[in-house]
C-alpha positions in Angstrom: -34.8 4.7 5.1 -36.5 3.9 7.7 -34.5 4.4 11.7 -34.6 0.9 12.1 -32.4 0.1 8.5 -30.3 2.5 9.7 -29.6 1.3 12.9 -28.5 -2.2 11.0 -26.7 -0.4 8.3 -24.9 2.0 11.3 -24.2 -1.8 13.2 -22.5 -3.6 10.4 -20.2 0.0 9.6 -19.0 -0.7 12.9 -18.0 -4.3 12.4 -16.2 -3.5 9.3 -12.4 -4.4 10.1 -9.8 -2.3 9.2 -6.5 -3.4 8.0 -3.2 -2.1 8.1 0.1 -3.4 6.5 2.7 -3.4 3.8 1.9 -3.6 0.3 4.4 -3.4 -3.1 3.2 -2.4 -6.7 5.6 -4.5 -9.6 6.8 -3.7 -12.6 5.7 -6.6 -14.7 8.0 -5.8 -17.5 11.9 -4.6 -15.4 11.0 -6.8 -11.9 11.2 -3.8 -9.9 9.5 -3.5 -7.3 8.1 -0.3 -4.3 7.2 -1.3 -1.4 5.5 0.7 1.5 3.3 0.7 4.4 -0.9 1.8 5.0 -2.6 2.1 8.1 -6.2 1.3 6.2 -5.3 -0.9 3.0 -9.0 -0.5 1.5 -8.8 0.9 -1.6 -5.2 1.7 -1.0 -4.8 0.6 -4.6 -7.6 2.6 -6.0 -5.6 5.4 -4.4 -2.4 4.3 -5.6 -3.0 4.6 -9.1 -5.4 7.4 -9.2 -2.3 9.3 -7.9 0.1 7.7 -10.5 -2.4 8.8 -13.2 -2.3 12.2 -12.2 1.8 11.8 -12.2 1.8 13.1 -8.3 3.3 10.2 -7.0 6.5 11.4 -4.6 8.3 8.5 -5.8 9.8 9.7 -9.2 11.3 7.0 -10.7 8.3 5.0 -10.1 6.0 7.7 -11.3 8.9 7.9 -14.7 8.1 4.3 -15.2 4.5 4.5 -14.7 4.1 6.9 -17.4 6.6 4.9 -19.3 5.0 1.5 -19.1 1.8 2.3 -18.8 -0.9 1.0 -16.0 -1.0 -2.2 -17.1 2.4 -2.9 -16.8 2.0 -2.7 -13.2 0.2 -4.9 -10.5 -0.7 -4.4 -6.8 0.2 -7.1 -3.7 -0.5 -7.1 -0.1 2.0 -8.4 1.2 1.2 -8.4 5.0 -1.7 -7.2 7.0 -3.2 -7.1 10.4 -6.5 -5.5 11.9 -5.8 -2.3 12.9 -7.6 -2.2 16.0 -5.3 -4.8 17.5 -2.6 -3.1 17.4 -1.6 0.1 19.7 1.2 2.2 18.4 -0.4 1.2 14.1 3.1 4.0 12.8 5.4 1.5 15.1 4.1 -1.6 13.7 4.1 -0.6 10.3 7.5 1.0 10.5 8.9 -3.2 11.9 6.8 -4.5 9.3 7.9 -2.8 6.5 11.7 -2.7 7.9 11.6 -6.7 7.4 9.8 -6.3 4.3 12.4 -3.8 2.7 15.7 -6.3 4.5 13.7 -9.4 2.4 13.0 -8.1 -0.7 15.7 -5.9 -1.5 13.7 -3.4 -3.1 16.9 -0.8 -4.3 18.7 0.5 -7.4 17.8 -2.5 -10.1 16.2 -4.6 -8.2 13.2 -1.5 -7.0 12.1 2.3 -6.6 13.2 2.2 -2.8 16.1 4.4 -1.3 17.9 2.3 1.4 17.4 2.8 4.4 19.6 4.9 7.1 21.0 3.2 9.9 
């Protein structure tokens, strides 16, 4: 590759935006729901269910139904994002966003795989 190529390819890299934000994977076949935040959402669910595969998800009762239900049971959403580099504190942002994602959706006991949260 020749330096100038690079210096193109190296360019665009740079231009590449990152996204943070709050995701949830569904149960197609109960309705539950798990919902949690990313700092970089690319391939997050790539990620996701690579982990799930190799049953090392820290969420058990997800990772029970997972094995369960099988992958295609399941589907990936996004349910909020932002670019990453607009944002200053990205764990303080992602902690509101996914407070008002969790206080909406309701994500505990039947209704999803989170634990409530701790006032």
């Amino acid at each position: 590759m020749d330096k100038k190529r690079r210096k193109e390819l190296l360019e665009q890299y740079k231009e590449l935006k990152t996204y943070m934000g709050i995701y949830q994977i569904k149960n197609n076949v109960n309705g539950k729901v798990f919902i949690d935040s990313c700092s970089n959402l690319k391939n997050r669910w790539l990620t996701l269910k690579m982990h799930l595969d190799m049953r090392r998800h820290p969420n058990a009762e997800l990772q029970k139904d997972w094995n369960t239900f099988g992958p295609e049971a399941f589907s990936y959403e996004v349910l909020e994002q932002k670019e990453a580099d607009k944002v200053e504190d990205i764990r303080w942002e992602l902690k509101k966003m996914k407070k008002k994602w969790l206080e909406k959706l309701q994500p505990y006991e039947d209704r999803g795989y989170n634990k409530p949260l701790r006032e």
